[in-house]
N, C-alpha and C positions, 0 to 999 in steps of 0.2 A: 418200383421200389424207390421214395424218395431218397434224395443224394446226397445226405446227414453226414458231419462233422462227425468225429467221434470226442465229445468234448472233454471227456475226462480222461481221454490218451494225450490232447493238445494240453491239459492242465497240470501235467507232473510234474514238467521242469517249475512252472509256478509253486506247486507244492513245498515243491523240496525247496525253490531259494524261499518262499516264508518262511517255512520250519527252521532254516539256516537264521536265518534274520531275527527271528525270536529267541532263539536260544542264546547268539548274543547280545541282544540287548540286555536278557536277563542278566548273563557274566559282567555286561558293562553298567547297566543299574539298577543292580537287587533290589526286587521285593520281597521283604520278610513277609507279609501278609498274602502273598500271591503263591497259589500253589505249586508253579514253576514246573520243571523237567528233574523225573528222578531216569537213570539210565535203563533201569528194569521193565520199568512201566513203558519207559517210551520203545523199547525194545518191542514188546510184546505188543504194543497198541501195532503198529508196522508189521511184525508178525500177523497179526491179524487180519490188517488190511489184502496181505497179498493172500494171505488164504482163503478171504471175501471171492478176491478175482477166480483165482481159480474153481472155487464151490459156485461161483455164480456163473462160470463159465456153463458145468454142468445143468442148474436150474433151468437157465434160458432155454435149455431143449425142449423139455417140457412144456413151458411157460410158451414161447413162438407157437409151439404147434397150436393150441389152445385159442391163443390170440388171432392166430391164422384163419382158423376155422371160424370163428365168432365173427373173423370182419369181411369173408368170404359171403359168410348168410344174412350179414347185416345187408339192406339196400342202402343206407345212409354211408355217405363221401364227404368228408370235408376234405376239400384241397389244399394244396399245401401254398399259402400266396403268404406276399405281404404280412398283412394284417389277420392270416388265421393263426400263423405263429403264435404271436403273442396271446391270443384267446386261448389256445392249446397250452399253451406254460399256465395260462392264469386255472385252468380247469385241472389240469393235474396238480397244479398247486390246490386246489381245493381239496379233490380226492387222496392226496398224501395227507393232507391234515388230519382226514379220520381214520385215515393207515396208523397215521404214525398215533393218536389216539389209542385207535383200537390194540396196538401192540403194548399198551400199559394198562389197558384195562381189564384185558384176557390172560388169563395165567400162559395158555399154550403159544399165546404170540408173543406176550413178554419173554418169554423165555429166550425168543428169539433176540428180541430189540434190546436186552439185558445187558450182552456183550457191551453196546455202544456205551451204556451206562457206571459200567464196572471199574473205569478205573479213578481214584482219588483225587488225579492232577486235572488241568484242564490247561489242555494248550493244543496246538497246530498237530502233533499226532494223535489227540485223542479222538479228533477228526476220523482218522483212518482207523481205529478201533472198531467197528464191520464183524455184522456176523458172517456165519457162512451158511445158516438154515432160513438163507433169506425166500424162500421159496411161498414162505405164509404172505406176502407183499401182492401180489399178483391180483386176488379178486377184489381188490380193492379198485383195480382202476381198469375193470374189465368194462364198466359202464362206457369208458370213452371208446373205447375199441366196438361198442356196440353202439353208439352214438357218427362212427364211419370214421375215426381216428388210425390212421394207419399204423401197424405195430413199431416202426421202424420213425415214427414220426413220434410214437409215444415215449418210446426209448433216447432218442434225442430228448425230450421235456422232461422225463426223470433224472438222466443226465446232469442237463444245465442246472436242474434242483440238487440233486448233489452237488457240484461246485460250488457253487453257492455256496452251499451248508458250510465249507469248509472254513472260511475267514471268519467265521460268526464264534468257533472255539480257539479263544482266546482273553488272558486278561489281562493283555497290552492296549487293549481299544477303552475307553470310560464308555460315556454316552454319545452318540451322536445328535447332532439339532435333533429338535422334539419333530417336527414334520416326517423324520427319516426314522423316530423311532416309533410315532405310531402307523407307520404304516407298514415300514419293513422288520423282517428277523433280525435282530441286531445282536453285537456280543455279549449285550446287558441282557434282553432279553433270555439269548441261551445259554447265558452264567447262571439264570433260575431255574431252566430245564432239567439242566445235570447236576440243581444243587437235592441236597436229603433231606433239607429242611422240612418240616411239618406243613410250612403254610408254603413251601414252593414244587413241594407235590404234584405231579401229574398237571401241568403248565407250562403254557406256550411250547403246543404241538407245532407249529407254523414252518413251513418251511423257508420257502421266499419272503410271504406277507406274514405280518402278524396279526390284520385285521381279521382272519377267523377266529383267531381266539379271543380279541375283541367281544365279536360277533356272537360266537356261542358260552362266553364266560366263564373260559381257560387260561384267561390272561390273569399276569402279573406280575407288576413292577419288580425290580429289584432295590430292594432298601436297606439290608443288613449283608453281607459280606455273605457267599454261599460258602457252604460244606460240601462237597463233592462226593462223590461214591453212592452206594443205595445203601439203604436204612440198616441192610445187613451184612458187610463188607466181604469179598471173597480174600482168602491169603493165596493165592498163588497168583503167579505170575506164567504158569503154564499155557499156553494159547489152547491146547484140547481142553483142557477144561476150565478157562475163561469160556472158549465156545457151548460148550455141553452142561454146565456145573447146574443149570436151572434145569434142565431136563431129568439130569438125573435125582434132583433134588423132587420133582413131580413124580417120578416114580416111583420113590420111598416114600411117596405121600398118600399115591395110589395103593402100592402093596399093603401099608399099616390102616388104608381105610376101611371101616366098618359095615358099612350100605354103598347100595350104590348110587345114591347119591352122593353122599359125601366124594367120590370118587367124581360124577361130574363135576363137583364142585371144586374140586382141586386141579381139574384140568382144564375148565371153562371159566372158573370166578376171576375174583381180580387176584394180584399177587398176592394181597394178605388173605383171602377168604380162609375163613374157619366155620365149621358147623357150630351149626346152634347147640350150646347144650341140652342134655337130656333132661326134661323136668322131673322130680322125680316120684315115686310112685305111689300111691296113695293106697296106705294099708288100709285095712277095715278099723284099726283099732283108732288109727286117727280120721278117720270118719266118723269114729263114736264119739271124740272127742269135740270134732270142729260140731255134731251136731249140739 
């Protein structure tokens, strides 16, 4: 068993003194344009966070055993030196990108990844805003663990990707040098992630780099000031149903569906999928006609 840090337990007290540090800077120089901290939101985002830890406490059972098995029957060993680290960060950096993709373009993974996106404001606790059905994350980055990634060496590199993530939600930061922002996730970058905008829509999945999205044509700039929240705003402020509200929203979508497709379709499309309307039916009398 490699002998891994636990890097997001060494990272709280950083946590909490940013979150500290931000919120006064905002008391000592308002932005009226900047979406700031309201007490409710930031409440609840926290709220959430810790109910992350503990639902993720229970996934990980499942999820290890899984991983266990897969790297038992794999023959393939990367070791753990130097220079594989950094290829294992840079490789699960890839593989999160089309996690984090894939959970915005499937209704049942969004559902999950939704939380993160729910709330209005954007600052240092929206960071910790964390589902708790994080259990849909997993085969996405089963490839490295069958590539000879050891589970406990993968969980380190998800890890240090979460921290990361976390200084990036903020809008105390402008831009960084251009070299720093096209390469890495920066706060411009994921001030368009979490905006509703139309044209900043489903962009910059990145976690670490940004050059996947780059790469595969997810990327985009920020030019106009973001909007935060999703296209369809939740009103509460309750963490059960911040976590649950899309699910249950699929299932009134299921039970009112028609076919069953329409039914995969509400549970597999994207978030907006809607069936196609019915064409409609072609009487005989207007077939006397069109002849």
């Amino acid at each position: 068993m490699p002998n891994l840090p636990d890097v997001v337990l060494w990272s709280i007290p950083a946590f909490v003194l940013l979150t500290v540090v931000e919120i006064v800077s905002y008391r000592l120089h308002p932005d009226e344009d900047a979406a700031g901290y309201a007490t409710k939101d930031a409440v609840t985002s926290v709220s959430m966070g810790l109910g992350s830890i503990a639902f993720d406490f229970l996934w990980k059972i499942p999820i290890v055993a899984i991983y266990t098995a897969v790297y038992e029957l794999t023959p393939a060993r990367v070791p753990l030196l130097w220079w594989t680290v950094p290829l294992m960060l840079l490789a699960q950096d890839f593989f999160y990108y089309w996690s984090h993709w894939g959970h915005h373009v499937v209704r049942i993974l969004w559902a999950c990844h939704v939380v993160h996106h729910s709330s209005r404001k954007f600052n240092f606790t929206t960071a910790l805003r964390q589902p708790w059905t994080s259990l849909t994350v997993w085969p996405f980055h089963l490839p490295l663990i069958a590539c000879g990634v050891h589970p406990a060496a993968l969980a380190f590199c998800s890890s240090a990707n979460l921290v990361y993530q976390f200084w990036v939600h903020t809008e105390r930061v402008g831009t960084l040098p251009r070299p720093f922002e096209y390469v890495l996730n920066t706060p411009s970058h994921h001030r368009v992630h979490h905006a509703s905008q139309g044209g900043y829509l489903d962009r910059n999945f990145g976690g670490i780099l940004i050059v996947w999205d780059r790469l595969f044509g997810s990327f985009a700039a920020e030019t106009e000031r973001p909007v935060y929240g999703l296209t369809k705003n939740i009103e509460t402020y309750n963490p059960l149903r911040v976590a649950t509200h899309e699910y249950a929203a699929i299932a009134r979508d299921v039970r009112a569906a028609a076919t069953w497709r329409e039914r995969a379709g509400r549970v597999f499309g994207g978030p907006g999928w809607q069936p196609r309307p019915a064409e409609p039916a072609v009487t005989g009398q207007a077939r006397e006609t069109a002849a």
